[in-house]
N, C-alpha and C positions, 0 to 999 in steps of 0.2 A: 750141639751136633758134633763139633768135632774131640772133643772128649770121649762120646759116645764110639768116636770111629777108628782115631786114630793107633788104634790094639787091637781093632777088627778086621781079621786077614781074609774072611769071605763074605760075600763075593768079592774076586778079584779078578783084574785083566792086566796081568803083565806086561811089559815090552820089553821080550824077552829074546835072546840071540843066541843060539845055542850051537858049540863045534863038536861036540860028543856025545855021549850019551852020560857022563859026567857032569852034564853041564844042566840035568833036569836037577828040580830041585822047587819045592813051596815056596809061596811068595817072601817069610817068615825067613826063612834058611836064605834064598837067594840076596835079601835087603830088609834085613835083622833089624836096623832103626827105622827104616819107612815103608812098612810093608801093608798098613791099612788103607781104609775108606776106599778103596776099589781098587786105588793105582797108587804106582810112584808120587806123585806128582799133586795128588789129590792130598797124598799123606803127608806131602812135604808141606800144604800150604795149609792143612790142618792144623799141624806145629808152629804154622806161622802165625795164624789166629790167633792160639792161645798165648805165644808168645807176646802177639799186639796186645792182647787184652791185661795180661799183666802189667806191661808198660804204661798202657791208658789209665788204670785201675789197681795200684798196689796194694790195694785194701779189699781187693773183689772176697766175697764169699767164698769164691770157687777158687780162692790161690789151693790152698796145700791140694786139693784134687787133680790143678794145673798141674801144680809143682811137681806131684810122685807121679802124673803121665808122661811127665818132659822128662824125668830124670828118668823113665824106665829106656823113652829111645837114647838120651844122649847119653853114653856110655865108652869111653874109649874104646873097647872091645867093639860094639855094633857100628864104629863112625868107620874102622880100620878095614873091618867086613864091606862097607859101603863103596871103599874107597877101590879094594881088589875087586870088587865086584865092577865098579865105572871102569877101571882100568883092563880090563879084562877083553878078550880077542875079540876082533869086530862088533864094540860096542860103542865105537868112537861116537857115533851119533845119538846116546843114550840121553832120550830125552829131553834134546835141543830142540829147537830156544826153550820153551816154556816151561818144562821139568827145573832144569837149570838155574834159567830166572827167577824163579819162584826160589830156590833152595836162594840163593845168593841174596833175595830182600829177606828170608830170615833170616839172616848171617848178620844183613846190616842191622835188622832190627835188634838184634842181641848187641851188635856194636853201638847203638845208640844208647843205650841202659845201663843206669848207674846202680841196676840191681846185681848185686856180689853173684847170685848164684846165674843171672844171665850171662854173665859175664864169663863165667866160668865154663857153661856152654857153650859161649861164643870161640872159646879157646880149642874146645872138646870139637868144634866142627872143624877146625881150622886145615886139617889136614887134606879132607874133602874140597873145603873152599879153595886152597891154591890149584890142586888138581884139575878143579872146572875152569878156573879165572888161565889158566895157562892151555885150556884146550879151546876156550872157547876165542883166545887172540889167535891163536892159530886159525881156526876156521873163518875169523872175518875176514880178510885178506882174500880167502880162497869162494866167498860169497858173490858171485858176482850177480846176480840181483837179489830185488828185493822176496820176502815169501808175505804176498797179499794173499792171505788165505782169512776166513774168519774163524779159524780152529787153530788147534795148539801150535801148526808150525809157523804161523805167523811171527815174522820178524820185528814190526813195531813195535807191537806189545811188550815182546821181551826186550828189546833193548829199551825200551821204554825202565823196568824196573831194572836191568842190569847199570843201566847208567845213574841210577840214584843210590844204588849200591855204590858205585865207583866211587861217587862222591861226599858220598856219607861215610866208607872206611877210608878214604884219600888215596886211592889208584889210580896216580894223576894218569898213568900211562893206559890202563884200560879205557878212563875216560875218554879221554884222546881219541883214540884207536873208533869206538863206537861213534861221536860225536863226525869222527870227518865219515866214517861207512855210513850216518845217516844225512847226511850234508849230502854226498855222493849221491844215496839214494830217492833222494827226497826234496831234494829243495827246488828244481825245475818240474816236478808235478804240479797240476793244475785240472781243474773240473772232474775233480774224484765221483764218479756214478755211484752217489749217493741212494737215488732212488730206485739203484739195483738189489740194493742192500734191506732188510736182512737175507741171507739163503737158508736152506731150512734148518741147515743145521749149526749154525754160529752159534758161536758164546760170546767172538768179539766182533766189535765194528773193524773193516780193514780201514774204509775212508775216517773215520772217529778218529783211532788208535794211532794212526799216523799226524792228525795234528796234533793229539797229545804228545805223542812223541816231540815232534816238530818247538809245539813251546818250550819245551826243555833245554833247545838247542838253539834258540833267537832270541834276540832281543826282543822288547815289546814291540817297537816299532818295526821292526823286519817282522816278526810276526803278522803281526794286524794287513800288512801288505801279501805277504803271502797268501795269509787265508781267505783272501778278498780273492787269488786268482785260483786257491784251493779248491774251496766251497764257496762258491758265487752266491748261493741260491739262501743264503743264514738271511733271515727275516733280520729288516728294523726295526717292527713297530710292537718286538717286546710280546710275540705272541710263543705259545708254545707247543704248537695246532700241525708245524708245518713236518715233524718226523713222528711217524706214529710205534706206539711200541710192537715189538714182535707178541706173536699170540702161539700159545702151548695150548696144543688139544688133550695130547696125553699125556699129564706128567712122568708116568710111569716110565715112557722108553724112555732109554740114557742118550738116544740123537737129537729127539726133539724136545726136550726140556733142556736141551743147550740154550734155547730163545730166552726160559727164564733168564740165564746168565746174559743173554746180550744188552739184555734190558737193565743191568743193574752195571755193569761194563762199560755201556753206554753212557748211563747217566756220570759216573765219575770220569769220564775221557769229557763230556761235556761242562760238568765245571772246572776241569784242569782247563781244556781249548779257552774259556772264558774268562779264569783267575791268568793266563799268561797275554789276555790283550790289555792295552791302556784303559784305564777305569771311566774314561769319557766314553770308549768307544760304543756304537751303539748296536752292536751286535749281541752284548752282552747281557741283555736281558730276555732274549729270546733262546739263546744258548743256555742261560736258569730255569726259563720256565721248561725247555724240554730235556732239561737234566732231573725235574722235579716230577715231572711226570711218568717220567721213566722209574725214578726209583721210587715211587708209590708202587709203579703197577711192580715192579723186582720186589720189590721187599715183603707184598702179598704173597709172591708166590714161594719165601721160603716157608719151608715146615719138614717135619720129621717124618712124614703120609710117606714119600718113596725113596728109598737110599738112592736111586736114580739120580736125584738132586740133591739130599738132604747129606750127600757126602761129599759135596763142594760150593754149594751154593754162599753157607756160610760164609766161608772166607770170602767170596767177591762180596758182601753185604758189610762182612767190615771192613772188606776195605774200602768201600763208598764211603759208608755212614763216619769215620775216623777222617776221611780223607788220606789217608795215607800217599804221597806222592802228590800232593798238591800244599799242603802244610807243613 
């Protein structure tokens, strides 16, 4: 799917800020290395797929096809284009958090890999990477609360992956920075309205997404207490009955086949919440079973039927099935 997309410039939906009339311009011309699969942001985590998949899989079938679609966006000329283009008049909030976060777990991911030519992209982003990593310490500061939304502006989510970035390229100080904003934000919540949850147009859980977040920032034991005054309601007796998956009538619209995505979103914020409590604990088989039933019913609904989904879905599907941010 995302090979299929990520050099496909239509359809597309820009998030686009414009001071002149100099400032129109195709998706292609405006963001030369990530201008497929509908959006910014779809196309950043399309790169990120294929990226993972190389790193999972160095002997995949589909390397050299990988290979000459990554080498066609990472290009010094299209990352420099990227770069004027983020830095550019009133576009300070381009694609925060999630755009962002997303670009910056490829970054880590190319810094994880002892593949020569990963590595050589990882270099080739680098220019972009400080530009985000210095705008984005600026605006947490200036955050003063949280964004509980279940769509892209949500804040858990993305500091969720910006802080495994931080810590997998060793930004001790980005770390820092995010670790006390989500301490700040988060660690006196309690009885998150779970059963308000999903809205119809989510991709993520707000109440999920935040204890994932949350394990990444506590110990086991300060976890395991938190999430008792978090989520009260986590069954003991190991069922997987008690959160049911969202349901897509039409997959076609691109609002409501967001569910697909909550449901596989879902399922991997639930085995992270579960791999960050004590392995006695006994929450933790009821937090499997509706991680697993979740990603049966997600992983059903990927397919190539409506580019609606089929030009992001992928990437939430590997990053369950890999675990990525949990291993």
């Amino acid at each position: 799917l995302a090979l299929s997309c990520i050099h496909q410039e239509y359809p597309n939906k820009i998030s686009h800020v414009m001071t002149s009339d100099a400032d129109a311009g195709t998706p292609r011309e405006l963001t030369p290395a990530f201008y497929g699969c509908f959006d910014w942001h779809s196309s950043v985590h399309g790169h990120w797929l294929l990226v993972r998949l190389l790193r999972m899989d160095p002997d995949t079938p589909f390397r050299d096809s990988i290979v000459a679609a990554l080498g066609q966006s990472f290009t010094a000329e299209k990352i420099a284009a990227e770069v004027a283009y983020y830095l550019g008049p009133d576009r300070k909030s381009f694609e925060r958090p999630y755009g962002i976060a997303w670009f910056l777990q490829l970054v880590a991911e190319m810094h994880e890999s002892d593949d020569e030519v990963l590595q050589g992209w990882r270099e080739t982003l680098r220019p972009l990477e400080t530009e985000i990593v210095a705008r984005t310490r600026a605006w947490l500061p200036n955050l003063v609360y949280p964004i509980r939304l279940g769509t892209h502006n949500q804040s858990a989510f993305a500091f969720g992956l910006m802080l495994d970035y931080a810590r997998i390229v060793g930004d001790v100080e980005f770390e820092a920075a995010l670790v006390e904003k989500t301490l700040a934000f988060h660690l006196g919540d309690t009885n998150c309205p779970l059963a308000y949850e999903p809205s119809g147009e989510d991709f993520l859980s707000p109440c999920l997404m935040e204890a994932d977040l949350m394990r990444r920032v506590l110990a086991e034991g300060e976890f395991a207490v938190w999430l008792a005054l978090f989520m009260p309601s986590i069954p003991l007796d190991g069922s997987g009955d008690w959160l049911a998956p969202g349901v897509v009538k039409d997959a076609a619209d691109g609002k409501l086949v967001h569910l697909d995505g909550v449901n596989l979103s879902r399922a991997w914020a639930l085995q992270g919440i579960a791999a960050g409590l004590p392995e006695n604990d006994s929450r933790r088989a009821a937090l499997a079973a509706a991680a697993a039933r979740h990603q049966e019913t997600g992983i059903a609904a990927v397919s190539d039927e409506h580019y609606s989904g089929s030009h992001w879905l992928g990437s939430f599907a590997t990053y369950l099935v890999t675990r990525r941010g949990i291993d």
